[in-house]
N, C-alpha and C positions, 0 to 999 in steps of 0.2 A: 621668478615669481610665478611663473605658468606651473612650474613643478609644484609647488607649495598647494596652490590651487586644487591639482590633480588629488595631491595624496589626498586635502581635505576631502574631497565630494569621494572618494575611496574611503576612508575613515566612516564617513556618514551613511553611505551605501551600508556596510559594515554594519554597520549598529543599529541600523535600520528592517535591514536582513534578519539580524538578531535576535531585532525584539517582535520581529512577526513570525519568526520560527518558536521564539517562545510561545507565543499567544496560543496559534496553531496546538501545540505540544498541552498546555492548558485546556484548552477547547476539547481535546481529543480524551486526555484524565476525564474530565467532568462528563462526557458521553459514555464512558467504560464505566465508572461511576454509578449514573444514573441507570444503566442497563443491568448491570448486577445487582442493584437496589431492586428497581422495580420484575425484574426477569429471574435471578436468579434469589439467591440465599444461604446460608450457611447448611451444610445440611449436617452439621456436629450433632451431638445427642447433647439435651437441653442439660443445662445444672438444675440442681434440688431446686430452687428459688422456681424455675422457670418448667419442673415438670408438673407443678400442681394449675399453671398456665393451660400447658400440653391437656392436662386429662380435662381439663373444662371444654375447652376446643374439640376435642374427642367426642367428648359429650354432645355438644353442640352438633357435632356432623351425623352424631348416629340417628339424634332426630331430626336433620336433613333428610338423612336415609331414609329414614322410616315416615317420612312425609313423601321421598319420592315416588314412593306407592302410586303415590294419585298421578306423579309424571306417566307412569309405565298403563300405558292406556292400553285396555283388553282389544278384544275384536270389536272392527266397528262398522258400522253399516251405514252409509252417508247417502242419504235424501237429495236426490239431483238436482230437484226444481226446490228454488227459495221459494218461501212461503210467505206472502204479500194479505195484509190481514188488517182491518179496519180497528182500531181501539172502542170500547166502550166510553160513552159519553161523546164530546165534542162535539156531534151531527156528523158524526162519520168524515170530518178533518182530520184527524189523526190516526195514523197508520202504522204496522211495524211489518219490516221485510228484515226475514230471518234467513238465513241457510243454517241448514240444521243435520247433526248426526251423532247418531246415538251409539254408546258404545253397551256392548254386550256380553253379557257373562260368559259365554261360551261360543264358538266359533258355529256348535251346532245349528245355534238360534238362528244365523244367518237366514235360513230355508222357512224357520217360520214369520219371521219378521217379514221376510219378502211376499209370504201369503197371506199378510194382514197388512200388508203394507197401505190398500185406502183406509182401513179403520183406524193406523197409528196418525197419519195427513190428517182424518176427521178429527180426532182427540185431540193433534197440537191445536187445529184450526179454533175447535169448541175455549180449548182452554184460555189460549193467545186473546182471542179476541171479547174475555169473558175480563183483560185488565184494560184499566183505565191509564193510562199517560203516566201520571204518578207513579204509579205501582212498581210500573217495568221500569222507568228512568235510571233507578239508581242500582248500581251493582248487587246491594243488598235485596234488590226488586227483583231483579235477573234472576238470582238464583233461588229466589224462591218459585220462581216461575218455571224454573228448570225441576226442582224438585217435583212441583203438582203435576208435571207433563208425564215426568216417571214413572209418579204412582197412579196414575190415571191410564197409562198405559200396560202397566205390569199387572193391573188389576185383569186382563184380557191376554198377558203371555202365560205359556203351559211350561215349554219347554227347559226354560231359565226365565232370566227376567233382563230389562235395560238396569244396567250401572248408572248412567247418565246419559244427559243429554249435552252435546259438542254445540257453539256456536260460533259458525267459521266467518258468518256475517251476521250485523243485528244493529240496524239502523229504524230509529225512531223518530217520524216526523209530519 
């Protein structure tokens, strides 16, 4: 009777083993799986159906490319000291502290931007401080406030001119 006993809890050991080395083995498929789905891909050359796919996606990337333009930032000259600046209106309650740097057309500019460098402080200072809360709040505010900085500034460069203006901080409060 002891014998009998043995083989069963052996038999069940067994089958037990079994179906956790399945699981396991399952578990392991479905990580391979997901790692080639998400990681990898077929890299065949597409059929008919799936190259007019292809040339739209092509399309798509070339005006990524042609938008990264604006990624590939020129030479840039970056203003040490943030710029802490009272808003228009409120009774002088509202404030915005910028850090600010400007990129520039040419690497030459560097030399003259650094020899105007109080009159470009004065300009952001005049301008900054010439919007009210609303104005700047919204992204669409930001960048227009960036654009008037530009041409308010470029009106006074010789050499080349500012592309834009970088905001690395720009807290409103």
């Amino acid at each position: 009777m002891a014998e009998e006993e043995i083989k069963e809890e052996k038999k069940s050991n067994k089958g037990l083993i079994i179906a956790i080395v399945g699981i396991l083995v399952l578990l392991i498929l479905a990580i391979v799986i997901i790692v080639f789905i998400f990681l990898g891909g077929s890299k065949e050359a597409p059929a008919e159906g799936e190259a007019s796919q292809t040339k739209e996606s092509t399309e798509q990337q070339r005006g990524v490319t042609q938008r990264s333009d604006f990624v590939k930032l020129g030479p840039t000259f970056v203003i040490p000291e943030p710029f802490v600046v009272n808003l228009m209106g409120q009774n002088g309650r509202r404030y915005v502290k910028a850090q600010i740097a400007l990129e520039l057309s040419s690497p030459e500019l560097q030399k003259e931007v650094t020899t105007k460098i109080l009159l470009i402080k004065d300009i952001i200072i005049r301008v900054m401080s010439s919007k009210t809360f609303e104005e700047i709040s919204t992204p669409k505010g930001r960048d227009k406030l960036k654009e008037e900085i530009v041409q308010e500034i470029n009106t006074y460069i010789v050499d080349g001119y500012i592309k834009s203006i970088l905001f690395s901080e720009f807290i409103i409060q």
